[in-house]
N, C-alpha and C positions, 0 to 999 in steps of 0.2 A: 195369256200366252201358253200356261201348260195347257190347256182345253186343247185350244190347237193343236200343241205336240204333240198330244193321245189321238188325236183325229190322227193324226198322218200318220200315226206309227199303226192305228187299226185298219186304214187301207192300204198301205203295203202290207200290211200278214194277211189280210184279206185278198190281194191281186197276186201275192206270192200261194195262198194255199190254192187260188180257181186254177192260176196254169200248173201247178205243181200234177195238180190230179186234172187238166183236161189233157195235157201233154201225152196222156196215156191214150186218147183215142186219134192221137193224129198219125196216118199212115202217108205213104211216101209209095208211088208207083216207080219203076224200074225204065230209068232210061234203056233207051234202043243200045244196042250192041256195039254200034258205028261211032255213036255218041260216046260212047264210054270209051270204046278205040284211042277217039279225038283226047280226051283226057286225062289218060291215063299216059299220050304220050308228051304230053303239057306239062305231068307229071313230072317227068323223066327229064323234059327240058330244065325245065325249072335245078333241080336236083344239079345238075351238069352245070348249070350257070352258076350256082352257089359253090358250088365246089371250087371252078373255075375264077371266081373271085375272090374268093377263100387263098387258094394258090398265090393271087398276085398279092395278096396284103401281106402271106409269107413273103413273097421275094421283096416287097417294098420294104418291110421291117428289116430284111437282111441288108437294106441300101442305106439303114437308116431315115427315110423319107415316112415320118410318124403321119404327117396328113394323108397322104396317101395310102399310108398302110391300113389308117382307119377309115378311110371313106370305101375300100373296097373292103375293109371287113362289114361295115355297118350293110353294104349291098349286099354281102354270101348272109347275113342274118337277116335281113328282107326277103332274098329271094327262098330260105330255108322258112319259112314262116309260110310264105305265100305255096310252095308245093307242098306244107303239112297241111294248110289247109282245103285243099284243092285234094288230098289226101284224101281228107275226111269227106268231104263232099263227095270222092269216090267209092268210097266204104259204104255211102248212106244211102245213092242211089243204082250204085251200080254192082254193089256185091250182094245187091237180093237172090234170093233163091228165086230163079228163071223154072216157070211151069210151063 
């Protein structure tokens, strides 16, 4: 059984050190401008709709209505997750330096 355990524990540090250090040669080309238009305004949706839900599980908490208050908070924490990462996505292909 420990044989085992050292095996698995030398290929994770093993498949942890190859992408640690290949991660350094992967590059990323620069979506079209149109495209990042499109996303950035997905973005901004997203962001409005979380906010927007956000609002109603205020007003639901003030009515006392605790289920409702937390299903439309649990969706402004969804929807605020999903435009950070749509975020990052836009950081990664879309805020390259354009030559």
């Amino acid at each position: 059984f420990f044989l085992r355990e050292k095996t698995m524990y030398l290929k994770i540090i093993a498949l942890t050190l190859f992408l640690a250090f290949s991660s350094n040669y992967i590059e990323a080309d620069a979506w079209p401008e149109k495209e990042c238009n499109k996303l950035s305004g997905y973005v901004g949706f997203l962001s409005a709709a979380s906010a927007g839900s956000l609002e109603e599980a205020t007003e639901a908490k003030k009515k006392d209505d605790e289920d409702l208050a937390n299903k439309k908070f649990m969706a402004a924490h969804m929807l605020s997750e999903q435009a950070a990462n749509f975020s990052k996505v836009y950081s990664t292909f879309c805020d390259l330096k354009r030559e």
